[in-house]
C-alpha positions in Angstrom: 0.7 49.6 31.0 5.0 48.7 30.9 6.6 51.8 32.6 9.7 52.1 30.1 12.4 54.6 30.7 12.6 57.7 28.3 15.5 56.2 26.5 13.2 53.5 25.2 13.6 54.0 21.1 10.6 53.9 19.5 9.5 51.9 16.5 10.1 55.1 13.9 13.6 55.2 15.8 14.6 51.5 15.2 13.2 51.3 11.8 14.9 54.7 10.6 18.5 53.1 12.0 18.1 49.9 10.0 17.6 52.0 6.8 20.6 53.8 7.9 22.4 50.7 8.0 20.8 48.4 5.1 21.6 52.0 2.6 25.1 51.3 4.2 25.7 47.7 3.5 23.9 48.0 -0.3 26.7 50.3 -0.9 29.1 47.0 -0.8 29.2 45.7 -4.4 30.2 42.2 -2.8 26.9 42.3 -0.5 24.6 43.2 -3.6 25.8 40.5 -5.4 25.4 38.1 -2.1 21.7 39.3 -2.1 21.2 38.9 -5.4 22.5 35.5 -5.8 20.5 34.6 -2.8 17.2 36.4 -4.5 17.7 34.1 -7.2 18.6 30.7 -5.7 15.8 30.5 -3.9 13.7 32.3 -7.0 12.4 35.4 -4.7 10.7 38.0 -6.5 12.9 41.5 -6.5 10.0 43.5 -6.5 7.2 44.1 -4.1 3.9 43.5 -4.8 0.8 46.0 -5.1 
């Protein structure tokens, strides 16, 4: 078993800090529209499926 130090983050740690930072950048009109055009270029569907 690895013997990591307590200040290890864990997966619900890193995942919850990537929301914080994807919310962030979505907030950038300019980024949106970089994703978007990059969604549709290479014809990506925007929503997820069941």
């Amino acid at each position: 078993m690895l013997d990591l130090p307590n200040t290890t983050p864990t997966a619900r740690e890193i995942f919850a800090c990537l929301d914080a930072e994807w919310a962030e950048l979505c907030e950038d009109a300019s980024v949106r529209a970089a994703v978007a055009d990059w969604l549709m270029t290479d014809h990506l569907p925007t929503t997820s499926r069941p």
